[in-house]
Legacy VTK file of the C-alpha trace (Angstrom):
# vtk DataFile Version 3.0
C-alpha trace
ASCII
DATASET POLYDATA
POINTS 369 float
0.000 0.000 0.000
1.476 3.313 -1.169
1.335 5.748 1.854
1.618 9.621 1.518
4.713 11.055 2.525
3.595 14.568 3.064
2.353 16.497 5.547
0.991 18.983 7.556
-1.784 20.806 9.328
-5.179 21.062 7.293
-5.095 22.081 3.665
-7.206 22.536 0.615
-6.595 23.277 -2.790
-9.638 22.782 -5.257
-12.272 25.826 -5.138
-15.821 25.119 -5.695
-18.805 27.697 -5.889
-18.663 30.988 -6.359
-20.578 34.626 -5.899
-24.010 33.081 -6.753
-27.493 34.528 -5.806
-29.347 33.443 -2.867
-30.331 33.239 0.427
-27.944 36.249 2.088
-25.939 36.336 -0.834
-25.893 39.110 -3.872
-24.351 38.683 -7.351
-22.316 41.826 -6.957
-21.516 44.239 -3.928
-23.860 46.843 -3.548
-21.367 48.890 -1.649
-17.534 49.469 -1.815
-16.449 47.913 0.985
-12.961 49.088 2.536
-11.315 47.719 5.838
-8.447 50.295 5.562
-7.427 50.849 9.169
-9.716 48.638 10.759
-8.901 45.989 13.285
-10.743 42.420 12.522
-11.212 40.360 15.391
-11.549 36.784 14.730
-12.961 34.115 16.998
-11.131 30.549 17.398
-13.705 29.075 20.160
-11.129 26.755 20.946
-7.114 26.265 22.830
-4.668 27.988 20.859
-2.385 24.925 19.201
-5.659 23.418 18.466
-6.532 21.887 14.996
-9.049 24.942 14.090
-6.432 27.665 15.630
-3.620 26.035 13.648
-6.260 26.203 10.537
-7.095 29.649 11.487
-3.379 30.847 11.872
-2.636 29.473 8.128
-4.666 31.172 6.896
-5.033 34.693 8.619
-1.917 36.695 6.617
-3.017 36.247 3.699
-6.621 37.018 3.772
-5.658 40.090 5.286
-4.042 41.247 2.226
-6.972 40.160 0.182
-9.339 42.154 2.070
-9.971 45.919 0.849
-7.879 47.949 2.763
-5.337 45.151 3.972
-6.792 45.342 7.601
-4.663 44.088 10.595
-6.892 40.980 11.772
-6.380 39.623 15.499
-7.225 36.120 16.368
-8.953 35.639 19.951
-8.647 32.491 21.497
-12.195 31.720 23.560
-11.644 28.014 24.579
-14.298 26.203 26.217
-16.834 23.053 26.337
-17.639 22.095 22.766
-16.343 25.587 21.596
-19.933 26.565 22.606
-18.938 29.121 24.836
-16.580 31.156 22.356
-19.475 30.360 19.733
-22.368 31.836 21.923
-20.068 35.020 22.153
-19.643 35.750 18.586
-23.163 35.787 18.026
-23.760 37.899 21.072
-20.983 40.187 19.846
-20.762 40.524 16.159
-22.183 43.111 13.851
-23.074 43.081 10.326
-20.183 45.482 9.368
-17.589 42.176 8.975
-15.243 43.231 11.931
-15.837 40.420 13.846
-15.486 36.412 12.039
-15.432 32.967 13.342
-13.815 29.504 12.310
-16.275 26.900 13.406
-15.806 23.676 13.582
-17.454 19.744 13.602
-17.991 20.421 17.749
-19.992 23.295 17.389
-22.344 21.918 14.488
-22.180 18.076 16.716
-23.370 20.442 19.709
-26.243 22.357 18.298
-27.083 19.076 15.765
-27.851 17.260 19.592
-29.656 20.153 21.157
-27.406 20.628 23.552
-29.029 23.441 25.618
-26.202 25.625 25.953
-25.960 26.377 22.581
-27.541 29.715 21.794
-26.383 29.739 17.716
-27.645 28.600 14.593
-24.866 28.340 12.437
-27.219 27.691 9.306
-28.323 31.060 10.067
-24.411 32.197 9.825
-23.013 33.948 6.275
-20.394 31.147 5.641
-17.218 32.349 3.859
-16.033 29.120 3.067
-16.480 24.952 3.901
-12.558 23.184 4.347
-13.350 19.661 4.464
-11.182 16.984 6.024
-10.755 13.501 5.843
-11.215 10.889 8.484
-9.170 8.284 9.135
-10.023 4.868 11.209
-7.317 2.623 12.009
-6.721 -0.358 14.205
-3.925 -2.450 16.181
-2.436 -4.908 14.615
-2.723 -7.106 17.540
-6.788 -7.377 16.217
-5.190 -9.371 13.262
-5.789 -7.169 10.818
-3.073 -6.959 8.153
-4.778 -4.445 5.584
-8.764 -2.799 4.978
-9.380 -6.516 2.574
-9.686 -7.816 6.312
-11.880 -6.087 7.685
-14.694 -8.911 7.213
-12.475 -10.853 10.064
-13.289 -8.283 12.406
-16.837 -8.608 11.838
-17.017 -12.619 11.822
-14.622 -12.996 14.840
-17.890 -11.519 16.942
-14.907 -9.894 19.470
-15.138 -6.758 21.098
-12.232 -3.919 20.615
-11.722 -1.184 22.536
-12.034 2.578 21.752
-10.979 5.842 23.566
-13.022 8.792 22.870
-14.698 11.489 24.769
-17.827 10.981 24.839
-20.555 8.892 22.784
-22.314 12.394 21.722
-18.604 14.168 20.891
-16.685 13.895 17.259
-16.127 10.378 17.841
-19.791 9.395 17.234
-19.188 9.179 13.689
-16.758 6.715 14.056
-18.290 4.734 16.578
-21.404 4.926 14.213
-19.507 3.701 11.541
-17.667 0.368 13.035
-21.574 -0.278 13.940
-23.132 -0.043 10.589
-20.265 -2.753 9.583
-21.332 -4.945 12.304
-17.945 -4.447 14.186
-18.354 -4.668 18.201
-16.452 -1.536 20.152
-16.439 -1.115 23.500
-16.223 3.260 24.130
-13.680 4.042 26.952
-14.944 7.156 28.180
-12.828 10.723 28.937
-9.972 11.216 26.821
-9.139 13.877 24.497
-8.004 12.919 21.089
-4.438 12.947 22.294
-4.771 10.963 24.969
-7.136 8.207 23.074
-4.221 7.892 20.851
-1.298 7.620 23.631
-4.051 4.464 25.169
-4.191 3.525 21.866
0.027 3.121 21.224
0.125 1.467 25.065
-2.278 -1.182 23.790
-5.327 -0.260 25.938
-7.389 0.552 23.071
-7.653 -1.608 19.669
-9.314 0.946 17.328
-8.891 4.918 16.980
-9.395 7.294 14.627
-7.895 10.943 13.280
-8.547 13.604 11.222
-6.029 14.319 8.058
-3.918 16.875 10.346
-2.601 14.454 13.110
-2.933 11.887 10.499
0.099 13.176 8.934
1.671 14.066 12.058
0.998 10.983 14.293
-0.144 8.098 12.864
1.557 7.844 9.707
4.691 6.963 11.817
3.143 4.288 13.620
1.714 2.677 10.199
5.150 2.406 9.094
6.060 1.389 12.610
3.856 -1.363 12.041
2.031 -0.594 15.400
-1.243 0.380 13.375
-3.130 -0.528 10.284
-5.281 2.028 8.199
-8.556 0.365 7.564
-10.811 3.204 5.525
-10.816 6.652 5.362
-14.386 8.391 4.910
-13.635 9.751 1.683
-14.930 12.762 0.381
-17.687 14.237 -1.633
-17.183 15.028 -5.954
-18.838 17.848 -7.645
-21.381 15.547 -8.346
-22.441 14.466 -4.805
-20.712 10.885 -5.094
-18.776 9.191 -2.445
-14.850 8.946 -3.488
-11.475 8.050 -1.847
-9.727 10.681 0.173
-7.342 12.306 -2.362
-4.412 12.357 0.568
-4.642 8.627 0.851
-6.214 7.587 -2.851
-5.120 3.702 -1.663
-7.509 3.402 0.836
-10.766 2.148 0.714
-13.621 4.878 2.155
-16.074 3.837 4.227
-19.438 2.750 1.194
-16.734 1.072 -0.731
-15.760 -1.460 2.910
-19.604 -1.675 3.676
-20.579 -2.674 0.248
-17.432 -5.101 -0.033
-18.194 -6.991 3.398
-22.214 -6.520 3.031
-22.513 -7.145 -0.923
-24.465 -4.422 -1.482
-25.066 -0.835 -0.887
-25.579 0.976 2.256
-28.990 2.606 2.126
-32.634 3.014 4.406
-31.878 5.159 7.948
-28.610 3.776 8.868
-27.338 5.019 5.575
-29.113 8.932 6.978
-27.376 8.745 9.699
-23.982 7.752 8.382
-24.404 10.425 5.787
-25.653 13.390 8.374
-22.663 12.530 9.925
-20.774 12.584 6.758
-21.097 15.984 6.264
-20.965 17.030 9.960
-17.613 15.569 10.281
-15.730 15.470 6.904
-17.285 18.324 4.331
-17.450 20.819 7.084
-15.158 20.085 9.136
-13.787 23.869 9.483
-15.282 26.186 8.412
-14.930 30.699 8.047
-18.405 32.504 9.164
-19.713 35.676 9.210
-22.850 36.520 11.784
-26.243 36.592 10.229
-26.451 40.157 10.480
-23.896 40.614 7.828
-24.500 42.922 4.815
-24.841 41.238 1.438
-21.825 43.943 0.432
-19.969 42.440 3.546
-20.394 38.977 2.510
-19.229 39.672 -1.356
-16.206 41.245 -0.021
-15.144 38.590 2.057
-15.612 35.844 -0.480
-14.195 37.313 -3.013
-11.039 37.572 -0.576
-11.028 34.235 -0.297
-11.215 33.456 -3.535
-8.275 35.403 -4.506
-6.616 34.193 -1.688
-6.397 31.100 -2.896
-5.669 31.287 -6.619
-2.695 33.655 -5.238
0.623 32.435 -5.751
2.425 33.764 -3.263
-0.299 31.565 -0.601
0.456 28.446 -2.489
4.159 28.669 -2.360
4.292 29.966 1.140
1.763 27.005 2.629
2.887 24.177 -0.294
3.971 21.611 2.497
0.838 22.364 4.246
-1.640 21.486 1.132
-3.443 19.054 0.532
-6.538 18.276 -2.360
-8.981 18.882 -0.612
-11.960 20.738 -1.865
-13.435 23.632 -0.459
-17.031 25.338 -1.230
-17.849 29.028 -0.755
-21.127 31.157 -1.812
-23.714 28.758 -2.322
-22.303 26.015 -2.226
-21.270 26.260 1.073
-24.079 27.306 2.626
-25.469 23.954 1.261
-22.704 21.581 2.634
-23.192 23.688 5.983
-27.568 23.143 5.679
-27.000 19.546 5.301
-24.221 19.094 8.242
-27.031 21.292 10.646
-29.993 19.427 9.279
-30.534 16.172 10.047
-33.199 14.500 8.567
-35.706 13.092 10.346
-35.117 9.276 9.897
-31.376 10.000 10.338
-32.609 11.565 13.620
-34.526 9.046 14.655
-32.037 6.387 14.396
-28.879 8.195 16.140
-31.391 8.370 18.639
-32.041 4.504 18.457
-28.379 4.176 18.691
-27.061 6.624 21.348
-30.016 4.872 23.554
-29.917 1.141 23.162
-25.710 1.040 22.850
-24.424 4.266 25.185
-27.783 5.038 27.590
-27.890 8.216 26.130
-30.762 9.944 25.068
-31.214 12.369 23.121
-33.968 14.797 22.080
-36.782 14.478 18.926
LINES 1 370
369 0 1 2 3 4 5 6 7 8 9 10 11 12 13 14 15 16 17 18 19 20 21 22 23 24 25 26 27 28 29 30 31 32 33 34 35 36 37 38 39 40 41 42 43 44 45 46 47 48 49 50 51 52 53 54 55 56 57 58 59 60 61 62 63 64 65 66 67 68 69 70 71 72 73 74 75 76 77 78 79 80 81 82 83 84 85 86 87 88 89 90 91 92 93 94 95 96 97 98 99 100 101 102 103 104 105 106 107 108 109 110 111 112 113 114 115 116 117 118 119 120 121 122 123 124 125 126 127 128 129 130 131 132 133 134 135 136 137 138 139 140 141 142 143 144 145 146 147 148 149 150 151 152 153 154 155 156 157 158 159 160 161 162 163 164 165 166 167 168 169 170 171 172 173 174 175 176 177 178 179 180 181 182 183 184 185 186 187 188 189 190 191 192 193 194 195 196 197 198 199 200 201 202 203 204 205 206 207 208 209 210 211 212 213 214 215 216 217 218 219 220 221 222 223 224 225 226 227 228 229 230 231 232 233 234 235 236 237 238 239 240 241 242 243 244 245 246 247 248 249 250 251 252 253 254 255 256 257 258 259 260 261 262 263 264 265 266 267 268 269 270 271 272 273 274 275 276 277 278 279 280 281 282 283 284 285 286 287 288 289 290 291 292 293 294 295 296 297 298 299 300 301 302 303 304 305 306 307 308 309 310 311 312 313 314 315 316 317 318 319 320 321 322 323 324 325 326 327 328 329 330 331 332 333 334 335 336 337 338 339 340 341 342 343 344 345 346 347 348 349 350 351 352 353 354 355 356 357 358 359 360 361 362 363 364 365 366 367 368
């Protein structure tokens, strides 16, 4: 199995959507926007050193001098529970006038997607800039017996158990625990540890399975595939321009998760399970990060900043200065995003109904209609 040898904190490189007409968007500016002298703040919800402040720190140079007026932009670090806290705040906060932004993340959408009652945003009601997604990556000891993804149907037929660390059943991990379930795979959740430390567990051999996103893919498990002290067994794959399931495009060698279930299953995932899966899909992979403006934002606010972004990345000088950092990935702005971010947000109703099935009958959780 080819592996990829570079790396590097989350990247994109393929632009989808553009300026389009809609639903809080305009197909031109109405007003000459200018940020000349103006201080941006922008609102990481989350620990500095964190996946969406490294994201958010990539990227904040050179949108600055995309913007009108080549403002000086300040990132604010508001960490907190499920980056609800720092969320709640922006929308408290920020104005229409684009001086305030946000980079949200799959923990804010998981939050408000479960009701959690302290969440007091709607991020489909946010202007998003742009949708970064980012691949997922499950892997598993080799101690399980597993020697490559073509056995994964031993893992199913063995009937054992394997272990998991994670931080909770209604976290980011659900929609990998949701996943080995679908497959008819038997984990056993060990409750309380941050992604960090479910992958230290993992390397002392207290946990069988884990999973990462493409950043600390690169980073930290890479070495231990080639270690041989883990073995990749599917990615999630992404989403083409014409709403098909395909492999990641870091790791084109690995099966994603439709092409295992149909392999194992002999035939097609479909009916609620396949909801669910999906809704979580797009939660956790298409938007996983994400740049937002409030809802109060002026249509002339919102052109601005997407066509910032736009230029951004089609400049030169970003893709030579972040090359090692890329990745193809592709990202959605305008309308397109705001679509990938309405389908992450909401869940349809059988999709619903059987996370709630789920969360009840496996983790004693329940959760709300």
């Amino acid at each position: 199995m080819r592996l990829p040898s570079f790396g590097g904190a989350l990247a994109f490189a393929v632009i989808t959507g553009a300026v389009v007409s809609g639903p809080g968007w305009t197909s031109a500016a109405k007003a000459e926007v200018s940020y000349k002298g103006k201080r941006i703040v922008w609102i990481v919800p989350s620990r500095e050193g964190g996946g969406s402040d490294n994201f958010t720190r990539a990227i904040v140079p050179h949108l600055a001098r995309h913007l009108p007026g080549k403002p000086t932009i300040v990132i604010r670090n508001i960490p907190g529970t499920g980056t609800m806290p720092g969320t709640n705040q922006f929308v408290e906060q920020a104005k229409g006038d684009g001086l305030m932004i946000i980079t949200n993340s799959t923990s804010a959408i998981m939050n408000q997607v479960l009701k959690n009652k302290a969440v007091r945003y709607d991020l489909s009601k946010m202007r998003t800039v742009i949708a970064v997604p980012q691949g997922t990556f499950l892997y598993a000891s080799p101690q399980t017996g597993l020697k490559s993804p073509d056995d994964i149907g031993m893992l199913i037929k063995s009937g054992k158990t394997y272990r998991f660390g994670g931080y909770s059943a209604t976290s980011a991990e659900l929609r990998a625990l949701v996943s080995w379930e679908i497959l008819g795979i038997n984990v056993k959740p060990l409750w309380g540890m941050s992604r960090g430390k479910a992958r230290q567990a993992f390397m002392r051999g207290e946990a069988e399975f884990s999973y990462d996103t493409a950043s600390s893919w690169f980073k930290k498990v890479l070495p231990l595939v080639r270690a041989k002290e883990a073995v990749p067994m599917m990615t999630f794959g992404v989403q083409d321009e014409n709403g098909g399931f395909v492999r990641d495009p870091v790791a084109p060698d690995l099966p994603h998760f439709n092409e295992v279930y149909e392999k194992v299953h002999g035939k097609k995932l479909s009916g609620a399970a396949f909801e669910a899966w999906q809704a979580l899909f797009y939660l956790g992979v298409m938007s996983s990060k994400s740049i937002a403006l409030p809802e109060s934002a002026k249509p002339e606010v919102v052109d601005t900043y997407v066509k910032a972004v736009s230029a951004m990345l089609a400049d030169p000088k970003f893709k030579k200065a972040k090359e090692k950092e890329l990745g193809p990935y592709r990202a959605s702005f305008g309308k397109a995003a705001d679509a990938i971010m309405d389908k992450a947000v909401n869940m349809k109703p059988e999709a619903r109904a059987w996370l709630r099935n789920y969360l009840k009958t496996k983790h004693n959780v329940d959760l709300e209609s």
